[in-house]
LOTISE-106372 format. One record per residue (C-alpha): x, y, z. Coordinates in nm, 4 decimals. Layout:
N
ATOM          x          y          z
ATOM          X          Y          Z
...
//
This chain:
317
ATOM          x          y          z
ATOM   -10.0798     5.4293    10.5736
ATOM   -10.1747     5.5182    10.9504
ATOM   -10.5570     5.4854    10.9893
ATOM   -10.4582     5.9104    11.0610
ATOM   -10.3952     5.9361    10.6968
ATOM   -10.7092     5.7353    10.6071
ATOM   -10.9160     5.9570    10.7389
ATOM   -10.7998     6.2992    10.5724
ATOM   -11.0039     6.3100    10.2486
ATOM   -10.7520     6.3818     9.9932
ATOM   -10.8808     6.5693     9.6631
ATOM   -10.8882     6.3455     9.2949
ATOM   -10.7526     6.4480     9.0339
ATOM   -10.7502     6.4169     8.7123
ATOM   -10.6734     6.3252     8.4203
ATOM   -10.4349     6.0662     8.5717
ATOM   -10.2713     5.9537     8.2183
ATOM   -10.0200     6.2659     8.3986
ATOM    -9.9052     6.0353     8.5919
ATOM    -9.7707     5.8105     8.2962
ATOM    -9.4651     5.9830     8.1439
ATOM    -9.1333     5.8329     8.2316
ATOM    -8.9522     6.1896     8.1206
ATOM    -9.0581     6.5217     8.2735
ATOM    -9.2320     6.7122     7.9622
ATOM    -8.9571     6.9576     7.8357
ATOM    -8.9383     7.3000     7.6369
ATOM    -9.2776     7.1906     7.4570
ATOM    -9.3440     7.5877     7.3584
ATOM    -8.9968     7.7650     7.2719
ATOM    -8.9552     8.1517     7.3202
ATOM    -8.9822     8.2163     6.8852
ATOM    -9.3380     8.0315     6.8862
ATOM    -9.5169     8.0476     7.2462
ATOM    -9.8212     7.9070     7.3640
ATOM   -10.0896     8.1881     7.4436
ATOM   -10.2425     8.0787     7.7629
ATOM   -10.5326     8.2935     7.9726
ATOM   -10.5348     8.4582     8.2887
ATOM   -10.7583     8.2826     8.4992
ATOM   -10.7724     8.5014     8.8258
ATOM   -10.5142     8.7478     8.9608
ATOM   -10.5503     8.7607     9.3478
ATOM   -10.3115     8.9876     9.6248
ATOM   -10.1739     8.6825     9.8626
ATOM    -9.9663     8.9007    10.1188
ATOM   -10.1585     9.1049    10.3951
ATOM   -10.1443     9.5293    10.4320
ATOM    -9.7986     9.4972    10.6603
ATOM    -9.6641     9.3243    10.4071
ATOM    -9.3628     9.5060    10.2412
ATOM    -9.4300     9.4497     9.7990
ATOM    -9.7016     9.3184     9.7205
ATOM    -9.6956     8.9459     9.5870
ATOM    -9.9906     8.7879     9.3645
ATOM   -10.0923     8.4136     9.2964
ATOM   -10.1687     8.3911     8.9340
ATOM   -10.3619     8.0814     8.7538
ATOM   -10.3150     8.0645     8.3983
ATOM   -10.5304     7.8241     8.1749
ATOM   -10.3205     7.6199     7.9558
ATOM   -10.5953     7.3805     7.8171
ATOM   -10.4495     7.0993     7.9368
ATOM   -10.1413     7.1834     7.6138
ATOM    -9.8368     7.2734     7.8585
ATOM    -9.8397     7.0227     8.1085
ATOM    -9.5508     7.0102     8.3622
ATOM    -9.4560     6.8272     8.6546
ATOM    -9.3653     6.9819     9.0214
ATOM    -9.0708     7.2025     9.0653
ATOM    -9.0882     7.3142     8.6820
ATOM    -9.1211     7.6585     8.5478
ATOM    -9.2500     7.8279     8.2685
ATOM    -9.1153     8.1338     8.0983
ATOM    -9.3352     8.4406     8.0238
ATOM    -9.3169     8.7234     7.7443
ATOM    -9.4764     9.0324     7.8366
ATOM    -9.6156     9.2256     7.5562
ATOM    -9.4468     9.5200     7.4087
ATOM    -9.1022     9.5602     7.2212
ATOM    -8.7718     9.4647     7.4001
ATOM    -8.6102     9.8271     7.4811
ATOM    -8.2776     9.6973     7.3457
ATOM    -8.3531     9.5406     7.0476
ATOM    -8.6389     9.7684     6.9058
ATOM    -8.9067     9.5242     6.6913
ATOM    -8.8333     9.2325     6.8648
ATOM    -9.0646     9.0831     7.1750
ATOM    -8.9195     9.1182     7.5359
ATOM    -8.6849     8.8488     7.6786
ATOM    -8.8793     8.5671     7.8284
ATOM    -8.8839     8.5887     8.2184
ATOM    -8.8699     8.2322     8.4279
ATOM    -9.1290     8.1485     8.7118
ATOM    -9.1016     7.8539     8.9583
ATOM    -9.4822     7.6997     8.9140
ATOM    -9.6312     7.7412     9.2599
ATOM    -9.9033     7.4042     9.1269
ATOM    -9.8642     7.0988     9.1246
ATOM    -9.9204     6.9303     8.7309
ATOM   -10.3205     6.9045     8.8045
ATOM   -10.3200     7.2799     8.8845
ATOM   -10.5348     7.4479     9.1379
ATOM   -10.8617     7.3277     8.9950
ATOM   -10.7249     6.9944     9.0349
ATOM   -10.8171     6.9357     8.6159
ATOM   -10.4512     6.9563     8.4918
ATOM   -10.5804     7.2452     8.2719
ATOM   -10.3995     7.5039     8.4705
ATOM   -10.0699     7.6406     8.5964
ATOM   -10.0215     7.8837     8.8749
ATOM    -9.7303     8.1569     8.9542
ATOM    -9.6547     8.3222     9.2487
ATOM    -9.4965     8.6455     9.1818
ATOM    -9.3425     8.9901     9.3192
ATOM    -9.4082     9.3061     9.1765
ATOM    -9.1141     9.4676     9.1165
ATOM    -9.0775     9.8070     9.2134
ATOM    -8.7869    10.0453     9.2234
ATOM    -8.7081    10.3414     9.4626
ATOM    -8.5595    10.5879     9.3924
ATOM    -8.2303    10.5923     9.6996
ATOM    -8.2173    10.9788     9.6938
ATOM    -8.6057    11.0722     9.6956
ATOM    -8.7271    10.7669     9.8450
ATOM    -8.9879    10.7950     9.5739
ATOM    -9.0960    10.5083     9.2840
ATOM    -8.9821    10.5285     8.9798
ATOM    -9.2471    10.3246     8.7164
ATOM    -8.9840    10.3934     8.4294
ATOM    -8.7716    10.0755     8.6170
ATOM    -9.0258     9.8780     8.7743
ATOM    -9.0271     9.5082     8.6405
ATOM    -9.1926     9.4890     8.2950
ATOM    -9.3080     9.1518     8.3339
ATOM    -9.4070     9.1347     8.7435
ATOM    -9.6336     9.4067     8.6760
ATOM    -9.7972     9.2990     8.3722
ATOM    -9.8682     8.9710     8.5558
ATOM    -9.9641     9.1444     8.8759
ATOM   -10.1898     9.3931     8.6684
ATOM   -10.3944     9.1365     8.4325
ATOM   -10.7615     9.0310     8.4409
ATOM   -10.9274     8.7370     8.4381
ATOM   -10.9229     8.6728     8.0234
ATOM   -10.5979     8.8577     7.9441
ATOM   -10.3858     8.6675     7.7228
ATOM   -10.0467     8.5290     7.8140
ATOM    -9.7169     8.3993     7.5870
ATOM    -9.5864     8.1251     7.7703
ATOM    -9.2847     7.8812     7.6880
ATOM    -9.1530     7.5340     7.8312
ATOM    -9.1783     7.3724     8.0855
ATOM    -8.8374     7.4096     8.1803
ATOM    -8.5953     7.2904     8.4682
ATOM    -8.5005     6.9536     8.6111
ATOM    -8.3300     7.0088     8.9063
ATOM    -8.6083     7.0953     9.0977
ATOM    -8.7741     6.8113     9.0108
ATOM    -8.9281     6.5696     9.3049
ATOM    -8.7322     6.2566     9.3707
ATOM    -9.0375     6.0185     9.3862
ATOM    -8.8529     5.6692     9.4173
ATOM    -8.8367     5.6591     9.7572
ATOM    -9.1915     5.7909     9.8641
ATOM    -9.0394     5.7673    10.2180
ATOM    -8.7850     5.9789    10.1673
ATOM    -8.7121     6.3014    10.4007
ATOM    -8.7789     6.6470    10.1983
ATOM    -8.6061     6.9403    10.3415
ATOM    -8.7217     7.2590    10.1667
ATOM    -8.5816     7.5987    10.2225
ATOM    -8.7644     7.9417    10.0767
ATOM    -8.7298     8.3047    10.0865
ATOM    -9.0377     8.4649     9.9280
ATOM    -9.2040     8.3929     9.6323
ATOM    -8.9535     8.1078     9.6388
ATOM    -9.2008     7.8993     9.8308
ATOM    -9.3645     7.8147     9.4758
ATOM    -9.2256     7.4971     9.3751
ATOM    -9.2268     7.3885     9.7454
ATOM    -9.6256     7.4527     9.7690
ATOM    -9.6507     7.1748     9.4511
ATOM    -9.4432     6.9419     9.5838
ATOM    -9.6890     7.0051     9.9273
ATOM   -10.0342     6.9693     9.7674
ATOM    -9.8972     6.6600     9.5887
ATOM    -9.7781     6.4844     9.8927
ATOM   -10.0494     6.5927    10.1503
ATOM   -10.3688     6.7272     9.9229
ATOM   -10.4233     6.5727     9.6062
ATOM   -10.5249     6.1271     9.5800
ATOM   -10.2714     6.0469     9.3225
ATOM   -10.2994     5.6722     9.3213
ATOM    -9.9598     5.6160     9.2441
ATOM    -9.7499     5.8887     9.4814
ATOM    -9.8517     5.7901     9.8448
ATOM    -9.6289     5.9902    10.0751
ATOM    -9.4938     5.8717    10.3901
ATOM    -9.2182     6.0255    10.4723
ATOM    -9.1326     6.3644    10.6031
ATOM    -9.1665     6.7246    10.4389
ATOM    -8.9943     6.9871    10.6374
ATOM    -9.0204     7.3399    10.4992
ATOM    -8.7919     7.6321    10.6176
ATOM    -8.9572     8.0042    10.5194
ATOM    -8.8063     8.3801    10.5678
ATOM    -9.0206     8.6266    10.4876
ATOM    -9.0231     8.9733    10.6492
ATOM    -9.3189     8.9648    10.9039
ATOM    -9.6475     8.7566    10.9641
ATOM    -9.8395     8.9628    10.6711
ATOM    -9.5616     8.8264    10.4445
ATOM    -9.6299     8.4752    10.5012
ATOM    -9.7612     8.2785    10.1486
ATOM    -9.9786     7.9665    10.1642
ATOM    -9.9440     7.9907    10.5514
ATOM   -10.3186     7.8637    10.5877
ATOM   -10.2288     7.5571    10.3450
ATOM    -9.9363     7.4470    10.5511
ATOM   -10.0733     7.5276    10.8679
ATOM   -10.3595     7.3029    10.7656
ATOM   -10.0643     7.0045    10.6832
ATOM    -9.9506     7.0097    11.0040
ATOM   -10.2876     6.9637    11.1978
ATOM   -10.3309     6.6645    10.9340
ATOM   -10.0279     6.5141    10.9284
ATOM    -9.8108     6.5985    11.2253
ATOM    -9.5716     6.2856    11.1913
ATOM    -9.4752     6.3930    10.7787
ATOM    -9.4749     6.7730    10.7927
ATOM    -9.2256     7.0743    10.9598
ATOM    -9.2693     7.3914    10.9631
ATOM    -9.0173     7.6405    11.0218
ATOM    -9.0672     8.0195    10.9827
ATOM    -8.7883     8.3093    11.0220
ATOM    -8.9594     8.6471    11.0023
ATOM    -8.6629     8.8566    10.9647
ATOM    -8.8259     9.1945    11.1372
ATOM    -9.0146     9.0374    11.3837
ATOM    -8.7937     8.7829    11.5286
ATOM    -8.4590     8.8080    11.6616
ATOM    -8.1576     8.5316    11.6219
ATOM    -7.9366     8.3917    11.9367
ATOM    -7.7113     8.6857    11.8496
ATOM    -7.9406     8.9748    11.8519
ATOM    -7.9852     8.9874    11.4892
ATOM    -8.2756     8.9825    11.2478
ATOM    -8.4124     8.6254    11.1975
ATOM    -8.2862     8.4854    10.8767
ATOM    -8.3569     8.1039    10.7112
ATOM    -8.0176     8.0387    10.7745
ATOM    -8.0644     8.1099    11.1433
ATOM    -8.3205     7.8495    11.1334
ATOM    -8.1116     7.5974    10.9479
ATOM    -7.8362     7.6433    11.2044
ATOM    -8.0713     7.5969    11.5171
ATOM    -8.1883     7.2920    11.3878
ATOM    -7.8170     7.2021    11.2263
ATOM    -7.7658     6.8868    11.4203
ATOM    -8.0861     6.7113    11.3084
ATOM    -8.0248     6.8681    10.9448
ATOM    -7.6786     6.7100    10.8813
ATOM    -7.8168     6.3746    11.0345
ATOM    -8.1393     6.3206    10.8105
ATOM    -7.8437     6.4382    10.4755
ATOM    -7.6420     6.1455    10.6293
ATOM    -7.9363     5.9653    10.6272
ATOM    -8.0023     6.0623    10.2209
ATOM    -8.2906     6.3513    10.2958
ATOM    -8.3276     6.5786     9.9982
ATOM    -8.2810     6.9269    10.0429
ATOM    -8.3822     7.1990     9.8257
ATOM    -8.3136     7.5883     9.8149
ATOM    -8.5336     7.8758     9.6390
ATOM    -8.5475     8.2285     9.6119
ATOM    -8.3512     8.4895     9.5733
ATOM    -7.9577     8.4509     9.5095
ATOM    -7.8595     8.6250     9.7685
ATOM    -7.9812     8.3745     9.9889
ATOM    -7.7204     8.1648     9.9130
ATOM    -7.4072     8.3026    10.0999
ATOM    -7.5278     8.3441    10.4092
ATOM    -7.6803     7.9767    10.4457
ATOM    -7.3034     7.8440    10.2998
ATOM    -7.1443     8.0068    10.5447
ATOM    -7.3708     7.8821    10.7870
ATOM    -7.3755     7.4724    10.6960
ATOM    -6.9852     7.5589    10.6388
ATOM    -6.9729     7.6407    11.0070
ATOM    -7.1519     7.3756    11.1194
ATOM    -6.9830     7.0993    10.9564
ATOM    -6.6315     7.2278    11.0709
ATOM    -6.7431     7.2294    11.4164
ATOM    -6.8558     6.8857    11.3843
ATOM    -6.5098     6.7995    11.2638
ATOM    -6.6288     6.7553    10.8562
ATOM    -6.5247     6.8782    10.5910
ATOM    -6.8299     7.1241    10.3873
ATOM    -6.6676     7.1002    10.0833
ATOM    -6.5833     6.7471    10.0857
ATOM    -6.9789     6.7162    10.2224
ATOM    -7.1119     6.9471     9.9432
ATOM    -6.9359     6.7260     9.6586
ATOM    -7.0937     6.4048     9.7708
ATOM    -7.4372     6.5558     9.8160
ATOM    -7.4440     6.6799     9.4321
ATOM    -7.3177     6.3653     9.3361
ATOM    -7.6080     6.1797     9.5397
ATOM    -7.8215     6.3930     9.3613
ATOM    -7.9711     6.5454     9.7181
ATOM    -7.8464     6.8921     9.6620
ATOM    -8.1137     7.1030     9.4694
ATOM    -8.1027     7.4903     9.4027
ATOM    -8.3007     7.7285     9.2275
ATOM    -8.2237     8.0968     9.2449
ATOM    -8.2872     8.4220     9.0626
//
C-alpha cells in the first residue's frame, strides 16, 4: 500500500461477519413471499438540465437481505397486475447502486438508483401517466417510511472478481447503469474492509446526456484526487460533446479512442463489465468488432475466449 493510500481515511464498516460467506447470498426472499423493507430517503440525483429525472433510493432491510456488489433485488409495486386481475404486479429488477454495508456503512441497507419512466405521447408531444412505469414511479414517489416488497438478491454475473485484488476493472455505464459500478467503487476506494485491499486499477466509462446528467460524479471525482494511480474516468456526454466524426459522443466513442490500451489490459486478463440499457450493446460490438479486425484479430474468436476467462460481464435491461 503506497504511504498515498495510507493516508486517505477509509470508512469501517460493519458488521464484518459479511465478509465471511464463500457463496454470494441468493434468492433469500422469492416473488410469492417477499421481504417488506422501508424507504429510507428518496432524493432527485440529476440536476434541472437533466433530461428524466433519476432518484437514489435507500431501503432498510434490517440487516435480513444482505447481498454482495453487482447484485440486484427485485421490487413489487403495490396494486393488481393489469393482466392478470387479483394477482400482485410482476417483480421489476434493480442493479444495487451499494455496496453490501449500504450507504450508512451498517449493512442494514440497500440502495437503487432509478429512472422514472415516462412516456410521450409522439403525436402531441404530451405525457401520458396511463403508460408511465408503474414501478419507477412508485419508487421515485415514496417517503421516507413507505413500505417496500422486495425479493432476492439475485444475479452472479455481475459479481466482483476479488481473487486478484490487483486486477484491472474496466467498467462501462449508460445511466442509471452506473449502479453496480458505484458498489464495486465505494468498496475498493471508500469503505476499510480488512480483507479486500485494492491495488489495482478501476477505470469507469459513463454516457449520459449532458453535465446535469452525470450520477455520483462528486464520488468519483473525489477517487481520482485520492487515488490517481487506481482510478479512470471517462465521460461521453452525448449532447454536449462531439466524436472524431462529427457525431454525438457515445461510450462506445470513448471505448474506441482509448481501443489500443483497452484490448492490451483484456490481453493482459482486465475485467470488463457493461450496464445499462440494451441498446447499448450494438453499437459498442460493432465498435470492439472494428477494432480488433484492424488489428488483424479475430472479435469473435476474442469474444469466445473472454467469456470463457470469465472477463466478459453484461447486464442490460
Amino acid at each position: 500500500m503506497s504511504v498515498q493510500q495510507a493516508s486517505k481515511s477509509k470508512v469501517a464498516v460493519s458488521p464484518l461477519e459479511l465478509e465471511e460467506r464463500s457463496q454470494p447470498p441468493l434468492n433469500l426472499y422469492k416473488p410469492k413471499e417477499p421481504y417488506t423493507a422501508t424507504i429510507v430517503s428518496v432524493e432527485r440525483v440529476v440536476g434541472a438540465k437533466a433530461p428524466g429525472e433519476t432518484c437514489h433510493i435507500v431501503i432498510d432491510h434490517g440487516g435480513n437481505v444482505p447481498y454482495w456488489e453487482g447484485q440486484s433485488y427485485g421490487v413489487i409495486p403495490p396494486g393488481e397486475n393489469p393482466k392478470k386481475p387479483g394477482n400482485p404486479h410482476n417483480v421489476r429488477l434493480y442493479s444495487i447502486a451499494s455496496t453490501r454495508y449500504g450507504d450508512s456503512f451498517d449493512g442494514k441497507t440497500a440502495s437503487l438508483c432509478v429512472r422514472r419512466a415516462v412516456y410521450y405521447d409522439p403525436e402531441s408531444g404530451k405525457e401520458d401517466p396511463s403508460k408511465s412505469g408503474i414501478c419507477s414511479n412508485f419508487l421515485c414517489n415514496s417517503k421516507p417510511g413507505d413500505k417496500v416488497l422486495i425479493t432476492g438478491p439475485s444475479g452472479k454475473i455481475m459479481l466482483l472478481p476479488e481473487d486478484n485484488p490487483n486486477a484491472t476493472h474496466i467498467m462501462i455505464a449508460t445511466g442509471t447503469g452506473i449502479a453496480p459500478f458505484r458498489g464495486y467503487l465505494r468498496r475498493m476506494f471508500m469503505e476499510s474492509v480488512p480483507t479486500y485491499k485494492f491495488g489495482g486499477l478501476a477505470w469507469l466509462f459513463l454516457g449520459v446526456a449532458n453535465p446535469d446528467s452525470l450520477l455520483y460524479d462528486d464520488e468519483f471525482t473525489k477517487y481520482l484526487q485520492d487515488y490517481p494511480d487506481n482510478f479512470r474516468y471517462d465521460k461521453a456526454l452525448s449532447r454536449e460533446q462531439k466524436n472524431k466524426k462529427g457525431g454525438k459522443m457515445y461510450v462506445q466513442d470513448k471505448i474506441e479512442e482509448y481501443s489500443d490500451e483497452i484490448f492490451k489490459r483484456l490481453d493482459g486478463g482486465a475485467h470488463i463489465y457493461f450496464c445499462g440499457l440494451k441498446g447499448m450493446m450494438p453499437g459498442i460490438q460493432e465498435t470492439l468488432k472494428r477494432v480488433a479486425e484492424q488489428r488483424g484479430e479475430s472479435w469473435d474468436q476474442k469474444l469466445s475466449q473472454l467469456k470463457k476467462n470469465k472477463q466478459w460481464h453484461v447486464e442490460v435491461y
